[in-house]
C-alpha positions in Angstrom: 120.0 99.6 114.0 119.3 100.7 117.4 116.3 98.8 118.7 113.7 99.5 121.5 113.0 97.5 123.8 109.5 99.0 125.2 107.4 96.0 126.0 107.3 92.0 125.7 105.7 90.7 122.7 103.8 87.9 124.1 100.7 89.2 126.4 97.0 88.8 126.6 94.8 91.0 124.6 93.7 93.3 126.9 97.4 94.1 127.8 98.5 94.6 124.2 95.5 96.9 123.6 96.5 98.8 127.1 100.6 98.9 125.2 98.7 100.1 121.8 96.8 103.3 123.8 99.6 104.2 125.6 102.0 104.0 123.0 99.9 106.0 120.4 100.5 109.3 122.7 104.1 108.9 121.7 103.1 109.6 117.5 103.8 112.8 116.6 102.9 113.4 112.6 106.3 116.1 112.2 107.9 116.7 108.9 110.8 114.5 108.3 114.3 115.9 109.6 116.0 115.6 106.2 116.0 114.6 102.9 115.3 111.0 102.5 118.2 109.1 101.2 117.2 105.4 102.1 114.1 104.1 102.2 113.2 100.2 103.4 110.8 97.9 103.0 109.5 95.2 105.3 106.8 92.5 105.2 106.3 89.3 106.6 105.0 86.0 105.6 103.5 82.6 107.4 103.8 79.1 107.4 101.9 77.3 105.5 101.7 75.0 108.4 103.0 75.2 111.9 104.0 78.0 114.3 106.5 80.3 112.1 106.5 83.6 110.8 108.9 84.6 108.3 110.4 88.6 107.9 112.3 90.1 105.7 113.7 93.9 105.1 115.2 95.7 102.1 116.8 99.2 101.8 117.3 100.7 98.8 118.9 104.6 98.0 116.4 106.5 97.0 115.0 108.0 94.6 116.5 105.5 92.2 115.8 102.6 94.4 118.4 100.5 94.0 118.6 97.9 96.1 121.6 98.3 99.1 121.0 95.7 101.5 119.0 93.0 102.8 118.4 90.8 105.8 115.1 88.1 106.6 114.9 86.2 110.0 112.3 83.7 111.1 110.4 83.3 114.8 107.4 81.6 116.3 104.2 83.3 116.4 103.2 83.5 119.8 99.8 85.7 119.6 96.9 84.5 118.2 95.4 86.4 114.8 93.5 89.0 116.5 92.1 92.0 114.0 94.2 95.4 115.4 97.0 93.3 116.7 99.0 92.5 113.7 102.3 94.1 115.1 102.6 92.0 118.1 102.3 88.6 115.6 104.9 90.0 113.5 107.0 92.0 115.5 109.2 89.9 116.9 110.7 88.4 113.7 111.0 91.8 112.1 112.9 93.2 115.1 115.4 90.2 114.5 115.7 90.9 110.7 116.5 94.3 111.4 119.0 93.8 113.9 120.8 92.4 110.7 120.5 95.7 108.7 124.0 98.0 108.7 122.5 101.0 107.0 119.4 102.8 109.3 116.8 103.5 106.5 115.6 107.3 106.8 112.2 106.0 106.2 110.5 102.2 106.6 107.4 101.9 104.5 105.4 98.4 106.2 102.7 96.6 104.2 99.8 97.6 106.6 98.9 100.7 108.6 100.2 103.2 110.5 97.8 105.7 112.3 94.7 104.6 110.3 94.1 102.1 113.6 91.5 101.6 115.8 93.9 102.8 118.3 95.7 104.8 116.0 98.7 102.4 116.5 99.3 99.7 114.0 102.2 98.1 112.5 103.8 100.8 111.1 103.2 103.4 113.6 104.3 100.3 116.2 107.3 99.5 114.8 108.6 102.9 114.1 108.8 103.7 117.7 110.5 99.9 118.1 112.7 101.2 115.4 113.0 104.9 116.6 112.6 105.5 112.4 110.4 107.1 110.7 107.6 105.0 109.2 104.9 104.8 106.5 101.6 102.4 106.4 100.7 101.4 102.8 98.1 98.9 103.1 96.2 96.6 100.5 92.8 97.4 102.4 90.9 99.8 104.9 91.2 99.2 108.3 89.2 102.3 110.3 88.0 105.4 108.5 85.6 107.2 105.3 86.7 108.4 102.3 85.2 110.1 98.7 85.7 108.3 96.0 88.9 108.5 94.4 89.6 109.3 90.8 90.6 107.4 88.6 94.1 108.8 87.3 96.9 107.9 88.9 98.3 110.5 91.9 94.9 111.2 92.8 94.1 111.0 96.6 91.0 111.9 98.8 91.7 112.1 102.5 91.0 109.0 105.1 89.0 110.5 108.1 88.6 108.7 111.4 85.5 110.3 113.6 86.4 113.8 112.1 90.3 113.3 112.0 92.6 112.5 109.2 94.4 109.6 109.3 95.4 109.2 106.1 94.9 109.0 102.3 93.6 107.0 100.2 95.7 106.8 97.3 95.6 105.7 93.3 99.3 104.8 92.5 98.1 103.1 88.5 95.1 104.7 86.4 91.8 102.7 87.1 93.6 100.1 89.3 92.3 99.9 93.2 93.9 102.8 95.3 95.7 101.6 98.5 95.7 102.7 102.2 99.0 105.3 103.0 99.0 106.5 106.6 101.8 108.1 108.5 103.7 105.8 110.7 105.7 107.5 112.8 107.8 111.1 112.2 106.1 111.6 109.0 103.4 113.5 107.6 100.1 112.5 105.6 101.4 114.7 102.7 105.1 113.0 102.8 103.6 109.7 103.3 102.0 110.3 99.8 104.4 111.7 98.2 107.1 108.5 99.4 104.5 106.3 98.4 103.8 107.2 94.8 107.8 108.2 94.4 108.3 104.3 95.3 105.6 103.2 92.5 107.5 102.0 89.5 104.8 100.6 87.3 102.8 98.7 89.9 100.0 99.1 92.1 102.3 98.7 95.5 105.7 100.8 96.5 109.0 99.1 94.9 110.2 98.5 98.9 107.1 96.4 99.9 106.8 94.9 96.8 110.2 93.6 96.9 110.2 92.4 100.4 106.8 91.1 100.0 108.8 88.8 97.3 111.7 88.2 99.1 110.2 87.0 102.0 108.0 84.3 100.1 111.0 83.2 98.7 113.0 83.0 102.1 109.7 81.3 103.7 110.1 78.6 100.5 113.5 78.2 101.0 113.6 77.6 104.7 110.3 75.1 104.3 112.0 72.7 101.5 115.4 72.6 103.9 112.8 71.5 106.3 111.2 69.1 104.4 113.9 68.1 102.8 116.0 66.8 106.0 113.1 64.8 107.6 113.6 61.3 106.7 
């Protein structure tokens, strides 16, 4: 995949907030430019102890998602956990396991948000610019914004508004099981980051591509930690 290079990871706060502001005039919410045929998924897990952060990324064809390739890579964390800043933590080892990926993805989904940000600029809006791919937020919980309630049957969604803007949805993907957070990353639009979403839902609450990379990165984290552990005398 062709990577970015549009910053440096490592800087003080009030530099990676300057990156975040500037970077967020770059997100344009545009209709995809074709039919999606691959979608990925990408998440990231810690250490239970030290300085590493663990990534891994899956692409499957879509809309059977079947799974066509995967790649995890490891890397220190460098910045602090600092709310709105998730992207630089985890950015670094994601870039790496993507630089391992053959097949470009016509769409990443990330576990976390996309234009539902403070600065309208989080980890999925972030790393789809890093990526130059269009990108999808689906998060576990709300970040920014106010929503109606949702009801309760599955495919409903009630928009996510951010001082009078939409940002996103809020979106049930199982009857009468907590909704999650879908924003558009990146090249995408709130309607098609819905739709990809709840097309990715097999039977769970999360989309098949986080879900699956959610697992696979646990297990690479697991496996790494015990060859650790395993060669210290």
């Amino acid at each position: 995949m062709r990577i970015r290079t549009i910053h440096e990871w490592n800087l003080p706060y009030q530099e990676a907030v300057t990156i975040q502001r500037r970077l967020s005039e770059e997100i344009r919410q545009i209709p995809l430019s074709k039919p999606v045929k691959t979608i990925a998924g990408a998440d990231a897990s810690y250490a239970r102890r030290g300085r590493r952060v663990y990534a891994a990324v899956l692409v499957f064809s879509f809309p059977d998602l079947v799974l066509m390739e995967q790649a995890s890579a490891t890397d220190t964390v460098r910045c602090p956990y600092i709310p709105g800043l998730l992207s630089f933590r985890e950015g670094p080892a994601l870039v790496k396991a993507f630089r391992k990926i053959r097949t470009k993805p016509d769409v990443i989904i990330f576990d976390g948000q996309g234009i539902a940000h403070p600065r309208g600029m989080g980890i999925a809006s972030h790393m789809g610019l890093v990526l130059d791919c269009p990108s999808v937020g689906c998060a576990k919980n709300r970040l920014v914004g106010a929503h109606a309630p949702v009801p309760e049957k599955r495919g409903s969604a009630v928009p996510l508004t951010e001082r009078g803007r939409v940002v996103g949805a809020v979106l049930r993907t199982r009857d009468r099981v907590k909704p999650v957070f879908v924003s558009p990353g990146r090249a995408v639009t709130v309607a098609e980051a819905i739709d990809l979403v709840l097309d990715c839902c097999k039977g769970y609450r999360l989309p098949e591509p986080t879900r699956q990379a959610h697992l696979a990165v646990n297990r690479f984290r697991l496996e790494r930690e015990r060859a650790h552990h395993s060669i210290i005398p």
